[in-house]
C-alpha positions in Angstrom: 7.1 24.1 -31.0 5.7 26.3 -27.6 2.3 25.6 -29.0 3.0 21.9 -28.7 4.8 22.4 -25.3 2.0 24.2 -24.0 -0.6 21.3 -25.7 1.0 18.9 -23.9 0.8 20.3 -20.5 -2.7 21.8 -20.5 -3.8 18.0 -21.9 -1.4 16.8 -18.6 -3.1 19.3 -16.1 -6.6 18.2 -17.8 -5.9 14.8 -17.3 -5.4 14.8 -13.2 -8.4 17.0 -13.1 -10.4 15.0 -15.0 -9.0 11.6 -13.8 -6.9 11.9 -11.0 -3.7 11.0 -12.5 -1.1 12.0 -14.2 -0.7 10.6 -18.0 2.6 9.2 -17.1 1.0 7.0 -13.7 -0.9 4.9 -16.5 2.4 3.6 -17.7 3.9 1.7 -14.7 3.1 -1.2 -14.1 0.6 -2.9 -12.1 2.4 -4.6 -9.1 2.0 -8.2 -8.3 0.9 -9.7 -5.0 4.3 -10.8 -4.9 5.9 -7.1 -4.3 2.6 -6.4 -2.4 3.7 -8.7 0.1 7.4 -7.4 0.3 6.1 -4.2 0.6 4.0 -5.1 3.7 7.0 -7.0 5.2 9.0 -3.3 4.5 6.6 -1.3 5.8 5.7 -3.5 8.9 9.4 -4.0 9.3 8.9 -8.1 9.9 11.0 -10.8 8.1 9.9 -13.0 6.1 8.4 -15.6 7.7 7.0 -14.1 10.5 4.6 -15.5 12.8 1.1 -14.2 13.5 2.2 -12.3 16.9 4.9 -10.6 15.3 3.1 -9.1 12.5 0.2 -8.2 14.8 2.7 -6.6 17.2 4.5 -4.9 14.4 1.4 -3.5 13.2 0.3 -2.2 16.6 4.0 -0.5 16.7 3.0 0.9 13.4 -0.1 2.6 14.2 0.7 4.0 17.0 2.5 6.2 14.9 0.6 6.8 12.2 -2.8 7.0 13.9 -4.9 10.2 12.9 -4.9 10.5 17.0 -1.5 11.1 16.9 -1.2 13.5 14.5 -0.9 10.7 11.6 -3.4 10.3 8.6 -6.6 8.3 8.0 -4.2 6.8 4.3 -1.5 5.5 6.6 -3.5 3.9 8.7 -5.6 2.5 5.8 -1.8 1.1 4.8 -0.9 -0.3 8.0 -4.2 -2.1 7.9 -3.7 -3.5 4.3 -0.3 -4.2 5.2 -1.6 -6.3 8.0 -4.2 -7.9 6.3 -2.4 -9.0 3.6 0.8 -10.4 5.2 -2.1 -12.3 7.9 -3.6 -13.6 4.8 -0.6 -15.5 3.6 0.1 -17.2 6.3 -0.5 -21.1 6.0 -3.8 -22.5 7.9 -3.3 -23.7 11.1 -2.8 -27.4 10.8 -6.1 -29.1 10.3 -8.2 -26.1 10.4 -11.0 -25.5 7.8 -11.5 -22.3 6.4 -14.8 -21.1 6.7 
């Protein structure tokens, strides 16, 4: 039984150094735009809803936070920038504009 306790976590351990997760990560599932986009609004702190000035605004609330500048890390900002980008991206057209 402690050789197959011990099988189990050097295969666990050889699996994040080998692929950068842990066997347990490839089980959850993959989220959908759907929770993407509330977890933008979350992290942005914006309603759903909101206008294109309020989520830029949010977002320049948010990085000045997280910016590596001010002690925050190059990943959160990457976040606060996906988190902008996404919500931006589900915003209707402007009526009668072409994309393009």
């Amino acid at each position: 039984m402690l050789k197959l306790v011990f099988a189990v976590v050097a295969l666990s351990i050889f699996c994040r150094w080998a692929l950068g997760k842990w066997p347990w990560e490839y089980l959850r599932p993959v989220p959908t735009r759907s929770q993407a986009v509330f977890k933008a609004r979350k992290l942005l702190g914006v309603e759903d809803g909101a206008g294109r000035d309020e989520i830029i605004a949010a977002h320049r609330r948010l990085t000045t936070l997280v910016h590596p500048d001010k002690g925050g890390t190059n990943a959160a900002m990457q976040e606060a920038n996906a988190a902008r980008d996404l919500l931006l991206d589900e915003l209707p057209l402007p009526h009668g504009g072409a994309e393009g």
